[in-house]
C-alpha positions in Angstrom: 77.0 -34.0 -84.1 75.0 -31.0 -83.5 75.7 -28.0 -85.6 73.3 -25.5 -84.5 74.7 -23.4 -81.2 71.5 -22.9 -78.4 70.7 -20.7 -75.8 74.6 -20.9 -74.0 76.2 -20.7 -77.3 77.7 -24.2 -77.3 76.7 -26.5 -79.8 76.6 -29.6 -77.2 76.1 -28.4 -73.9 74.7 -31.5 -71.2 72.6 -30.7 -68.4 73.4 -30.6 -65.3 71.3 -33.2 -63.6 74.4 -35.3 -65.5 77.3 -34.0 -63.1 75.0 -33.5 -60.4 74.9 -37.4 -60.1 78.2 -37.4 -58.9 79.2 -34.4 -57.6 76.3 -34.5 -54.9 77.7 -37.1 -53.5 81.6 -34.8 -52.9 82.7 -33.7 -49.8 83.1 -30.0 -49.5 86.9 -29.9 -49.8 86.9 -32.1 -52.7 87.8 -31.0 -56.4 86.1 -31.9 -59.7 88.5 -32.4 -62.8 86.7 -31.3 -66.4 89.3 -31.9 -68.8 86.8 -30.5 -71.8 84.9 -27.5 -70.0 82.9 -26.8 -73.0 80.5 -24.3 -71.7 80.9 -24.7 -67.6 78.2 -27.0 -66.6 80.3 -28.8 -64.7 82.0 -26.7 -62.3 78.7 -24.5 -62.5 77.2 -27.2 -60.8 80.1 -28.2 -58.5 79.8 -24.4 -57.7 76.3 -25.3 -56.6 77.1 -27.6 -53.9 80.3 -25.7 -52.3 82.7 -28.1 -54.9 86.0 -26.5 -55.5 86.1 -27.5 -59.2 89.2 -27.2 -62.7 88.1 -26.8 -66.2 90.1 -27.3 -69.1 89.1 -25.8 -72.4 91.3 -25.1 -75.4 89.1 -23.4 -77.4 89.1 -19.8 -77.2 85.5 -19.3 -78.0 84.5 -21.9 -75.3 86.8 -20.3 -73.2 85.5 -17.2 -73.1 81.5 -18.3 -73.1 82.5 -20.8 -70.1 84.5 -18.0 -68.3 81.2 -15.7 -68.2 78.6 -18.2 -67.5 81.3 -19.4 -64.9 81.0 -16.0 -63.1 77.4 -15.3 -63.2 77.2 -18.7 -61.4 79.3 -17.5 -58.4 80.1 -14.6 -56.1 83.7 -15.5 -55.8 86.7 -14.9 -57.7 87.6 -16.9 -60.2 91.4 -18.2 -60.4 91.8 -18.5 -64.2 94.9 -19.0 -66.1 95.6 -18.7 -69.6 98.6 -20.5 -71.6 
């Protein structure tokens, strides 16, 4: 595993040519599930191609890093809830 954080502050962020595979292939009124958000690639790049998208993370840190890279990938609001 790495141990080392990079540039998004994760230590094992994917790229997104990874969901991109399958998301490209959505409809526009579909939703993308991402049961361990990490640091948002995934509904970053459902973002990308007008995929509504839901993102799970239980780590606060991850939370919070997702959340903000998340909204500088986007012009609209996020719905976010916290429990």
């Amino acid at each position: 595993m790495v141990k080392e954080k990079n540039i998004l502050g994760h230590t094992a962020p994917y790229p997104s040519k990874i969901p991109s595979m399958i998301i490209e292939y959505l409809n526009k009124n579909d939703t993308v599930l991402d049961p361990f958000l990490g640091s948002g690639t995934t509904c970053v790049v459902a973002n990308s191609f007008g995929v509504n998208s839901i993102g799970i993370e239980l780590n606060e840190n991850y939370y919070t890093l997702c959340k903000n890279i998340i909204k500088e990938s986007t012009n609209e609001q996020l719905n976010l809830f916290n429990f």
